[in-house]
C-alpha positions as CSV (number, residue, x, y, z in Angstrom):
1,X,11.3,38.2,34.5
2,X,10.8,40.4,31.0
3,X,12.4,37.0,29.4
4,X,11.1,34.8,30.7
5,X,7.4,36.3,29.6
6,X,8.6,36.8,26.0
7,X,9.4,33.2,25.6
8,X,5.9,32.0,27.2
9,X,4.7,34.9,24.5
10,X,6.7,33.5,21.8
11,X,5.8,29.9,22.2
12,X,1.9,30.6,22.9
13,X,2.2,32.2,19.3
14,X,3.7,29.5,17.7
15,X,1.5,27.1,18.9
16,X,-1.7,29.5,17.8
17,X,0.1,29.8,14.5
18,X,0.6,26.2,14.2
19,X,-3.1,25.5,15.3
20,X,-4.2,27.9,12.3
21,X,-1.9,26.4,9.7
22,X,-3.0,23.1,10.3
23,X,-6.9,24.0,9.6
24,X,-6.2,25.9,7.0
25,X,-4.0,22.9,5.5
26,X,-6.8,20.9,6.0
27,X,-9.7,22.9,4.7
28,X,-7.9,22.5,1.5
29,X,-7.0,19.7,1.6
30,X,-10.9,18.5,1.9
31,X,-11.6,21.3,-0.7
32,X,-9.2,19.9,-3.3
33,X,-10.8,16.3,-2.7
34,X,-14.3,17.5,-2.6
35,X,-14.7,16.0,-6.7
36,X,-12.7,12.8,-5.8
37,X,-14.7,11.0,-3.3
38,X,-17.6,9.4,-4.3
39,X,-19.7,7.7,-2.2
40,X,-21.2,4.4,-3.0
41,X,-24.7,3.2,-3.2
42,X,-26.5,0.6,-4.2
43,X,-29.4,0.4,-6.5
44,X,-32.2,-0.4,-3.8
45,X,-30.3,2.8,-1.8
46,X,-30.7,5.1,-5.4
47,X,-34.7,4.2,-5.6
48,X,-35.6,4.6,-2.5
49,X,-33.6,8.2,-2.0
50,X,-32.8,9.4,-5.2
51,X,-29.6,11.5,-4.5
52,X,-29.1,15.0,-5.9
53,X,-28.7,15.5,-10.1
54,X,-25.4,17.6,-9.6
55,X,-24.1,14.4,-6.7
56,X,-21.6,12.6,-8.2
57,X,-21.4,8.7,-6.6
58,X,-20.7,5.1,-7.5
59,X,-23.5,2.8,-8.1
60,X,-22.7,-1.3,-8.4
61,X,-24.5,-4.5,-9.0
62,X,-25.4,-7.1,-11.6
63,X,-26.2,-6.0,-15.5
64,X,-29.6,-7.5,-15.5
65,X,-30.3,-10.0,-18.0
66,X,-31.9,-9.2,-21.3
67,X,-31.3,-4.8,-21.1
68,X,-28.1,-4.4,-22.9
69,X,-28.8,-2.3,-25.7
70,X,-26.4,-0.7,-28.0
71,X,-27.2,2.5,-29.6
72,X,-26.0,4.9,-31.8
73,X,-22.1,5.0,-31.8
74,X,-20.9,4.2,-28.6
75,X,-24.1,5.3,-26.4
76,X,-25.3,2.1,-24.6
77,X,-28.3,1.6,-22.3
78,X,-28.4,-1.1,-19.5
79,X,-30.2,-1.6,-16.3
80,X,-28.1,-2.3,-12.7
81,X,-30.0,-4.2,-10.2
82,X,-28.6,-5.5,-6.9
83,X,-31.7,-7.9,-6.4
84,X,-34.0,-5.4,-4.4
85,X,-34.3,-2.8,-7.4
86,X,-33.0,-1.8,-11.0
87,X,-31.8,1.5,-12.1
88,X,-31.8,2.2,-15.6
89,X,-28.0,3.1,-17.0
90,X,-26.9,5.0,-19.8
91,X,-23.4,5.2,-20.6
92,X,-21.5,7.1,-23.9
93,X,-18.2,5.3,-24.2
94,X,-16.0,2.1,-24.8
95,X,-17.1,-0.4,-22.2
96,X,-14.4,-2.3,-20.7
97,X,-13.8,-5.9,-22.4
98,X,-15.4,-8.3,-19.8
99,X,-18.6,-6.2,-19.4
100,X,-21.4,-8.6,-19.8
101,X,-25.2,-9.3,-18.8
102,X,-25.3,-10.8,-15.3
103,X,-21.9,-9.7,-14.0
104,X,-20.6,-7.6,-11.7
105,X,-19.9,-3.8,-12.1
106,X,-19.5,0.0,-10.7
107,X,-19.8,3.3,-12.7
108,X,-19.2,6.5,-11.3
109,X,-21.3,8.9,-12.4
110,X,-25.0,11.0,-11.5
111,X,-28.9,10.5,-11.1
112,X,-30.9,12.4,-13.5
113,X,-34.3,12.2,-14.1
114,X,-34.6,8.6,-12.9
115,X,-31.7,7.6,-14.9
116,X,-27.7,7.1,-13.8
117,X,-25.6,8.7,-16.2
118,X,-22.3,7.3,-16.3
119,X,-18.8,8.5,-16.9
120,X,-17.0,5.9,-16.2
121,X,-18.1,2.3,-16.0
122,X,-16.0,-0.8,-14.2
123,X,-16.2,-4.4,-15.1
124,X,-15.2,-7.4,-13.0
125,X,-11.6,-8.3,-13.9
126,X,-11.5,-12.0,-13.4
127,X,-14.4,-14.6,-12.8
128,X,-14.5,-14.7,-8.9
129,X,-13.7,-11.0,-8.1
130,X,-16.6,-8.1,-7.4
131,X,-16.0,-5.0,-5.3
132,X,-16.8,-5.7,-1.6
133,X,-19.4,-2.7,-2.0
134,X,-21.3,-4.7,-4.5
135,X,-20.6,-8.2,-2.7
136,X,-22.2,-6.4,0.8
137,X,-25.2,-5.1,-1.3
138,X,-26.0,-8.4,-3.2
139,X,-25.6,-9.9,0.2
140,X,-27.5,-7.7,2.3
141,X,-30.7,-8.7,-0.7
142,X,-29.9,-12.4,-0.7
143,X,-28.7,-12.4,-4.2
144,X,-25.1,-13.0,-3.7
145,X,-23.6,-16.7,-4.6
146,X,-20.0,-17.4,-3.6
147,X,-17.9,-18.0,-6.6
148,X,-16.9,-21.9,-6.6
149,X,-13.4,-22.6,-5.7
């Protein structure tokens, strides 16, 4: 009898310890990720609820026409508009080659004072491809054409 309540003992404590190394091993896990998953909005979602200053997310769209402007060194200033609403961008770096006025990006980066302050910005790598992000928010504003085959 003795054994046989040791071994129910033994394996209700290696289940418990199990159970409370798998939360903590995930509670890290999310902890270690907290800075690497950024959510994405689009620029009607960032005007009409600005997110926090210190939130760090991805914003996408079209580079409206006519507000690329190229500052001091490599500080450039450009609007993101999705159809529905434009947030001013400003962005302290080497852009990526096919950046241009009316197509397609992402940049990861905060809201400050009314303005997105990016860190990184992304560019549409060939002339039919945009994230599926910016495709469903040009979409969901009636902007979106499909790219001619």
């Amino acid at each position: 009898m003795a054994l046989k309540s040791l071994k129910k003992k033994r394996r209700v404590q290696v289940i418990a310890l199990t159970a409370v190394a798998l939360t903590v091993s995930t509670i890290l896990i999310g902890y270690a990720m907290r800075d690497g998953i950024n959510l994405f909005r689009s620029p009607t979602q960032v005007s009409e609820e600005p997110p926090a200053p210190n939130e760090t997310f991805r914003i996408g769209g079209l580079v409206e026409d006519g507000s690329l402007i190229r500052g001091q060194g490599q500080k450039i200033t450009f609007s993101v508009t999705d159809g529905g609403a434009s947030v001013p961008v400003v962005f302290d770096g080497v852009l990526p080659d096919l950046f241009a006025e009316n197509q397609g990006m992402v940049g990861t980066g905060r809201y400050v004072d009314g303005v997105f302050e990016a860190s990184e910005i992304l560019a549409k790598h060939d002339e039919n491809y945009m994230p599926k992000e910016v495709v469903d928010a040009l979409k969901e504003q009636g902007v979106y054409q499909e790219p001619e085959s």
